[in-house]
N, C-alpha and C positions, 0 to 999 in steps of 0.2 A: 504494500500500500504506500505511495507515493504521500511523503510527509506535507507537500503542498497540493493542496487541487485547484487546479485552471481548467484544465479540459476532460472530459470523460472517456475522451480515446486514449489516455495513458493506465487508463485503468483494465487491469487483466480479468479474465473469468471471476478466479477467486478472490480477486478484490472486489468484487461485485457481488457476487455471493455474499461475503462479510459483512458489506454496509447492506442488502438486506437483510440479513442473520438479523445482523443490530438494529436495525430498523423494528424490527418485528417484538423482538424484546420490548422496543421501550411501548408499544401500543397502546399495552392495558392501563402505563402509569398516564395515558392524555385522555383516557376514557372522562365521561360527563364523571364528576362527584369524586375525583381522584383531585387531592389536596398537588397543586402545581408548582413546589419547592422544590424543583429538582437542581442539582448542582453539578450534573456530569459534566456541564464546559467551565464550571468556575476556574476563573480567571484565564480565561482564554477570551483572542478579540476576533470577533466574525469579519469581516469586511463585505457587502453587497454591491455589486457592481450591475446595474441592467441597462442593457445597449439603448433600449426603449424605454419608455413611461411604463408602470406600472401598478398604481398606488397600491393595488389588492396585491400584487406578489409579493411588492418589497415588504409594507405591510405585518404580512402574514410572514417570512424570511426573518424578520427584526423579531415579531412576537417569541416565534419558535427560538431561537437561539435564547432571547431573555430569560424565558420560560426554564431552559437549559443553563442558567446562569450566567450564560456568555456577555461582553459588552460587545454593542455593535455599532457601524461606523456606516455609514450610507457615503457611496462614493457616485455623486451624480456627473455623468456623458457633461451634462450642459455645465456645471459648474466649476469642473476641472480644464485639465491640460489637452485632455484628449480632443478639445476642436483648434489645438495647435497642433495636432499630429501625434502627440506622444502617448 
């Protein structure tokens, strides 16, 4: 499993596998009436990047990591570098 992910073509079979393994684990703990204190990314920082507008994806992306403990950074196309090229 590739310690950074940018793209999903660097990911093998069995890394695919894994993140649904672990996907699947965590299910029952986002069911309705499951107390939402999780801390498996604490102190980890998420980054979001969407090429497009999406308020419902990024959204939902920000929640899910929180929820995870994660701190997240919204890196928005229009307000960066990226319509300098970079």
């Amino acid at each position: 499993m590739p310690k950074t992910l940018v793209s999903s073509s660097v990911l093998s079979v069995d890394d695919i596998r894994l993140l649904v393994g672990d996907g699947r684990k965590l299910l029952p703990l986002i069911q309705p009436g499951t107390k939402k204190n999780l801390n498996h990314l604490n102190g980890r920082t998420i980054a979001t990047l969407f090429a497009e507008p999406s308020t419902r994806t990024r959204c939902s992306f920000e929640l899910a990591a929180k929820v995870l403990g994660a701190h997240t950074v919204d890196v928005s196309p229009s307000q960066s570098s990226t319509t300098k090229g970079e």
